[in-house]
C-alpha positions as CSV (number, residue, x, y, z in Angstrom):
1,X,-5.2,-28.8,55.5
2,X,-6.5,-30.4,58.8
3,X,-5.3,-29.4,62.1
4,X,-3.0,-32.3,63.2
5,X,-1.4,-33.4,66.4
6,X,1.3,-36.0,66.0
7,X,0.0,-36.9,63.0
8,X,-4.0,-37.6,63.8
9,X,-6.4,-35.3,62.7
10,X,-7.6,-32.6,65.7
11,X,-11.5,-33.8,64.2
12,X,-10.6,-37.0,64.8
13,X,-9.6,-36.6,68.0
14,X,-12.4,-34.6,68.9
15,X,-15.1,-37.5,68.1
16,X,-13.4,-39.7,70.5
17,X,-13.4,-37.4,73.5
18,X,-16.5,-35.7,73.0
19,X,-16.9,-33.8,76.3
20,X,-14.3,-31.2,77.2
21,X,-12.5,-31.8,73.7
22,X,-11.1,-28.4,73.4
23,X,-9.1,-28.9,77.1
24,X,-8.0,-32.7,76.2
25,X,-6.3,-31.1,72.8
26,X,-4.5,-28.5,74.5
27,X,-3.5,-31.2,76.8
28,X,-2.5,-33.7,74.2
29,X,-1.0,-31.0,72.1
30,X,1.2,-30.5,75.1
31,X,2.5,-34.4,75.7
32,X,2.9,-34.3,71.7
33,X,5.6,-31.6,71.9
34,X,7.2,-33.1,74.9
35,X,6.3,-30.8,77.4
36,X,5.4,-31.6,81.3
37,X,1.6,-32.6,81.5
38,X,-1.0,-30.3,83.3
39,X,-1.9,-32.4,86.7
40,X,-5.7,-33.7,85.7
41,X,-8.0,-33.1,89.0
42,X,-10.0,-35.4,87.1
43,X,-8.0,-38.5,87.2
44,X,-6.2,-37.4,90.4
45,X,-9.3,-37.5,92.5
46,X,-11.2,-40.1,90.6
47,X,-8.5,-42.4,89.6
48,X,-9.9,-45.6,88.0
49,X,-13.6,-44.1,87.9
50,X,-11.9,-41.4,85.5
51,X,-10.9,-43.7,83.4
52,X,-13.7,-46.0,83.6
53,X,-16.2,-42.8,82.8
54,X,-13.5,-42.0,79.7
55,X,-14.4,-45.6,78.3
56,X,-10.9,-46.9,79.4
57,X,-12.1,-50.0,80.9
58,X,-9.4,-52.5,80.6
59,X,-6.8,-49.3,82.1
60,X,-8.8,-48.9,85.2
61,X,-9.2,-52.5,85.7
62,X,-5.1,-52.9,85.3
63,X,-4.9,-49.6,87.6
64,X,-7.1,-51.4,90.3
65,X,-5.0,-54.5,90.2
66,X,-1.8,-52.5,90.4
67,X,-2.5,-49.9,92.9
68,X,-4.1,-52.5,95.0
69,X,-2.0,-55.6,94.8
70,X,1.5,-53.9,94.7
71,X,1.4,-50.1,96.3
72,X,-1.3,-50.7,99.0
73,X,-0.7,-54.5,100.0
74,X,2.9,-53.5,100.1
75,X,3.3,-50.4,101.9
76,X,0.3,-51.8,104.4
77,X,2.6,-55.0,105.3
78,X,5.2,-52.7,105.7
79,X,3.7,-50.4,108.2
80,X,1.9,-53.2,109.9
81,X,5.5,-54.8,110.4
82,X,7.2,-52.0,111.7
83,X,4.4,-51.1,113.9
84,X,4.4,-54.7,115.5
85,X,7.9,-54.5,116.5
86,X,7.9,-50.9,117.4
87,X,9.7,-48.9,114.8
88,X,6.5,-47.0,115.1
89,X,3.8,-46.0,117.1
90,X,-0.1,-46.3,115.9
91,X,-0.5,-43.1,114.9
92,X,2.3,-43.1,112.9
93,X,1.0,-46.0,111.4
94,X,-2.0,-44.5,110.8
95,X,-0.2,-41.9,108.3
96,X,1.7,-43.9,107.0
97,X,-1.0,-46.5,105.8
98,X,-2.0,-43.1,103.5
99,X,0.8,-43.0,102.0
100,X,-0.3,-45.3,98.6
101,X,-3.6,-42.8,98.4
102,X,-0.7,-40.1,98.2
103,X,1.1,-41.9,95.6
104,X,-2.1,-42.7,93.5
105,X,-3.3,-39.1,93.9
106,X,-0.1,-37.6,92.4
107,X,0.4,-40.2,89.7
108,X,-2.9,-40.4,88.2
109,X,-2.7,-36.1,88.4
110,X,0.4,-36.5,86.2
111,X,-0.2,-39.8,84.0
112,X,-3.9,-39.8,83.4
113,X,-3.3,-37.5,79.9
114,X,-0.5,-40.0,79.0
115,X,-2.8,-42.7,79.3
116,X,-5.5,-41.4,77.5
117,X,-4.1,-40.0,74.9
118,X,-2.0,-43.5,73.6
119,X,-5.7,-44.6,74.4
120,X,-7.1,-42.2,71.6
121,X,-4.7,-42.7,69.6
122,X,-5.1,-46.4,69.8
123,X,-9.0,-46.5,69.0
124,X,-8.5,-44.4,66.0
125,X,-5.7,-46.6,64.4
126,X,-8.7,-49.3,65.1
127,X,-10.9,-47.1,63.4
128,X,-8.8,-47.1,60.5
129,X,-8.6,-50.9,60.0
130,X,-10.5,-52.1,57.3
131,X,-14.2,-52.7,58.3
132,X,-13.6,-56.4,57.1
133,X,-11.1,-57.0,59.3
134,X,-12.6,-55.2,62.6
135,X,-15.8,-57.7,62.0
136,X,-13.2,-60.8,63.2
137,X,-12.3,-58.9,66.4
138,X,-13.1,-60.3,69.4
139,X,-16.3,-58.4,71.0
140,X,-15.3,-57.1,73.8
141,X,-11.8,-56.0,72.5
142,X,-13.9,-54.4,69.4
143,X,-16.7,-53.0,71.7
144,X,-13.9,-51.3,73.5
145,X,-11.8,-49.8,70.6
146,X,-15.1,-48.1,69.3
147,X,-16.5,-46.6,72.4
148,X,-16.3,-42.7,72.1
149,X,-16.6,-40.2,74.3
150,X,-17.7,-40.1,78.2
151,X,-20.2,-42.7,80.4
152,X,-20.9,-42.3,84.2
153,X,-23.4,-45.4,83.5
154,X,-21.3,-47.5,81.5
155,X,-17.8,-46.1,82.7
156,X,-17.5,-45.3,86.2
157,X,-20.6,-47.5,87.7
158,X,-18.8,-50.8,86.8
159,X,-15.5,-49.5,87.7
160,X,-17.0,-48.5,90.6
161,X,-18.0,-52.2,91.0
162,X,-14.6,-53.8,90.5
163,X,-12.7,-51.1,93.0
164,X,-15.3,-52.3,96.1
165,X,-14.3,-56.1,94.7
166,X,-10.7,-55.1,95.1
167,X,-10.8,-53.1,98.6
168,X,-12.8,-56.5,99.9
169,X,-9.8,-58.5,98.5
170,X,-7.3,-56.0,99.3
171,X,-8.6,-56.0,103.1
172,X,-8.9,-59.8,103.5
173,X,-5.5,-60.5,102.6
174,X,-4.4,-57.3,104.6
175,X,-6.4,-58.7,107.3
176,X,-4.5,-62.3,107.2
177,X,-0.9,-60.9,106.7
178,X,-1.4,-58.8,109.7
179,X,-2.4,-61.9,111.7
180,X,0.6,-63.7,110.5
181,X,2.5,-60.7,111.5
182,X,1.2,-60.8,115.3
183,X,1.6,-64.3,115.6
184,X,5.3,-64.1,114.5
């Protein structure tokens, strides 16, 4: 009988992450059984390139969006608001502005095994569909459920991309809201 974790096969498993398969296992044998995650210096340092360079594509764009949008724009309107009517200095400010890197540092340390191992899990139920059927998918979406194992060239170098496009975005409207907050 095949080695199993939550009911996919350990082989299995092992096509789909390729590099470092014997550490991911452990690792997803652990968030099988319910037990608290080993922190992943991978994804903690690397964030969305991790998951861009484990073929997650549409997770690190999400992630960008997210972390982004909501924690940084947030927190940075926040801090600039406090600063302008004096709550705090400018060095304070300074910290605090961090404080989202912080946050992204410890939850992608913690999550980043969740997330890739639904992701697994997810490609090899696709891989399990009837060939027939995975022929209508659309490409992208197909292209994406198939991808195996690691890519700095086709993983992290676009994701790479899209995080500069959302720092330029991310500082532009930082940028306006902290001129609407001077002028107030």
């Amino acid at each position: 009988m095949e080695r199993e974790i939550a009911g996919y096969d350990v082989t299995e498993i092992e096509n789909f992450v390729v590099k470092r398969s014997d550490q991911y296992i452990e690792r997803f044998e652990r968030l099988a059984q319910n037990k608290r995650p080993k922190f992943n210096w991978a994804a903690a340092l690397f964030d969305g390139l991790w998951l861009g360079y484990r073929k997650m594509w549409i997770e690190s764009l999400v992630y960008y969006v997210i972390y982004y949008t909501t924690c940084n724009l947030i927190i940075s309107a926040i801090v600039i608001y406090l600063s302008k009517i004096g709550v705090i200095d400018e060095s304070t400010a300074y910290w605090l502005i961090h404080i989202p890197d912080l946050i992204q540092f410890i939850f992608m340390g913690f999550v980043g095994d969740k997330i890739y191992w639904r992701n697994v899990r997810k490609r090899i139920e696709y891989s399990h569909i009837p060939k027939e059927i995975r022929e209508n998918k659309i490409g992208f979406l197909a292209i994406h459920k198939e991808s195996k194992g690691t890519s700095i060239g086709l993983g992290a170098v676009p994701m790479l991309f899209w995080r500069e496009v959302m720092i330029r975005i991310y500082g532009k409207i930082l940028l306006t809201i902290a001129y609407f907050i001077a002028a107030l």
